[in-house]
N, C-alpha and C positions, 0 to 999 in steps of 0.2 A: 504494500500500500504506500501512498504516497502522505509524506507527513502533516499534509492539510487535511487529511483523512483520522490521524491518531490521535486518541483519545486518552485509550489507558492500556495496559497490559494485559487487561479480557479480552482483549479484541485478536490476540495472539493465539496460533496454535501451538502444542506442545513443544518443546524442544527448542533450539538457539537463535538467536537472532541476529543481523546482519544492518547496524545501521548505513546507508551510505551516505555519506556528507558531511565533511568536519565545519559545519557553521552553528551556529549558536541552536538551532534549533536538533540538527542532529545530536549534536553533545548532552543538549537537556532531555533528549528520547533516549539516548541511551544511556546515560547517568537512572534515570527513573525503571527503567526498565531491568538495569542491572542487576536491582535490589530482586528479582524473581527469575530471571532468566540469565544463560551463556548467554555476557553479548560483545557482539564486537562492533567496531567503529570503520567505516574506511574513510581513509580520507587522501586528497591527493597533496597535499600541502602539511608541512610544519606546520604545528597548533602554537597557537603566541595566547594564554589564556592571562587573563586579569580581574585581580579583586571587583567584586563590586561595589566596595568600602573601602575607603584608605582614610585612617586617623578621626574613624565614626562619620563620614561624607561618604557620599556619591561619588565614586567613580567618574561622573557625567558631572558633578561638579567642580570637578579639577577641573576637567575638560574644555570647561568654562571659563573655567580662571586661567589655563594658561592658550585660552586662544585656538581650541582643535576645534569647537566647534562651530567656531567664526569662521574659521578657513574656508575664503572662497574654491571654488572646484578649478578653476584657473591658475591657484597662487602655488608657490615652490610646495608647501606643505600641504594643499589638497592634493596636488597631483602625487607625491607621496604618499598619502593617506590612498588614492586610490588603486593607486598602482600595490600596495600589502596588504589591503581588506582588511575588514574589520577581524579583532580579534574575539574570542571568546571570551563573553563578561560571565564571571565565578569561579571559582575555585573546586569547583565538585566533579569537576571531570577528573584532573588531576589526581585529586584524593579515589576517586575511581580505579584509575589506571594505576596507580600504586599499590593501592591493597589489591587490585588480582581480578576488578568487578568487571571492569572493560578491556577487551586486546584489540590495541590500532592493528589496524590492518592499511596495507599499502592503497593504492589507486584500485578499484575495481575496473577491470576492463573487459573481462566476458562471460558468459556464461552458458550454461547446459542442465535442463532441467533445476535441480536443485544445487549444482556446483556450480560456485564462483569462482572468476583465476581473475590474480590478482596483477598488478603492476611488474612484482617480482618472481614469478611464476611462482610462486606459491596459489594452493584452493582449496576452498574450504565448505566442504555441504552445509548447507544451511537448511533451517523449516521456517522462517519469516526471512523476509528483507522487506524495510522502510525506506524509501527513496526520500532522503532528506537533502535533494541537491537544488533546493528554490524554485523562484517561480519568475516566469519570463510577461511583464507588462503586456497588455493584449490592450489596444483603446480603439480596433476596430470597429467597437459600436458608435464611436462620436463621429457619425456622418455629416464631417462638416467640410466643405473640400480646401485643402490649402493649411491646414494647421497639423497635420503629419509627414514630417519627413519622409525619405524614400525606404528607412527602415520602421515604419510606423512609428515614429517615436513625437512627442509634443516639439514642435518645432515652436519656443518661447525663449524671451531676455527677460529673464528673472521671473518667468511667469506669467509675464505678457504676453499674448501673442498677438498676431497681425490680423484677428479677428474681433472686430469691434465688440467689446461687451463680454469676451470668453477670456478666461483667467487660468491659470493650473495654479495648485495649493498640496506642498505637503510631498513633489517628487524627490525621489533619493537625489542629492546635488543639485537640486534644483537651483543654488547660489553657491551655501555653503554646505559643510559637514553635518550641522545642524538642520536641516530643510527638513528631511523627514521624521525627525523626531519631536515629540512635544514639546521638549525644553527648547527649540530651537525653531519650530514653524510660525511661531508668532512674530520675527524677525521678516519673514518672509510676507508672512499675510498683514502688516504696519507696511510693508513698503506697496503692496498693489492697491491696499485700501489709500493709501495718500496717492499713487498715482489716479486711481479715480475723483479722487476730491478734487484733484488738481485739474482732470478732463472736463469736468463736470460744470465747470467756470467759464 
């Protein structure tokens, strides 16, 4: 099943489990699921995991304070930031994979009935796999002609687009590092609200 689908660990048949995806959402299916089932992780990337409290704060409040989530998608340090992806926020994978609960496994690259082969040619039979590898933007239903690029994607400057009246709100880099998160969209939705004030004159 795919990880928009997972719920809990009922939903599982007997026997081991096979997350694929080392992003935050795979790590937290297989961290929860560890606790009743073999399970393993694959993932095709080094895992960079981080606190989600540092000195009784947010994580996402540092992040603030020293300026990652200001960083526009243009500047030395968004293009850094997107070029390593996000890291994994907690520490319970790690405590995971320490005590013995989760084993990374390499890149998943194919498979046969219920055998995986892996990046390394190592494989491993499985009875569940979670496809925890994301979700690809789909905005084919906004039939508006001119406001999608030639890869369907919101063709916008900061949100604006070259359609009178239509706005985007809340895309991942939409500006900054901050756009799509809550701590961070209200930066984005203060600037289109004042560019319409400002049209509206």
């Amino acid at each position: 099943m795919h990880s928009s689908e997972y719920q809990n660990p009922s939903q599982l048949k007997e026997g081991n489990v096979l997350v694929v995806g080392g992003g935050n959402s795979g790590s937290q299916i297989a961290v929860e699921i560890s606790r009743e089932k073999k399970t393993y992780l694959s993932t095709s990337k080094r895992l960079t995991l981080l606190p989600l409290t540092i000195r009784s704060k947010s994580i996402f409040w540092w992040f603030d304070k020293v300026g990652v989530l200001k960083a526009p998608f243009n500047s030395f340090l968004g293009k850094l930031i997107q070029k390593r992806g996000d890291p994994i926020f907690g520490l319970e994978l790690k405590y995971a994979i320490r005590n013995g609960s989760v084993f990374i496994k390499n890149r998943s690259m194919d498979g046969k009935e219920n055998k995986v082969i892996f990046q390394d040619n190592t494989f491993l039979d499985v009875n569940n796999i979670i496809w925890a590898t994301g979700f690809i933007p789909d905005y084919s239903w906004l039939n508006v002609s001119g406001v999608l690029d030639e890869k369907g994607n919101p063709k916008h400057n900061r949100g604006i687009t070259n359609i009178e009246g239509l706005y985007f709100l809340g895309l991942p880099w939409q500006y900054r590092r901050g756009s799509a998160l809550l701590q961070g969209v209200g930066y984005d939705a203060k600037y289109i609200v004042d560019q319409i004030v400002r049209n509206s004159y």
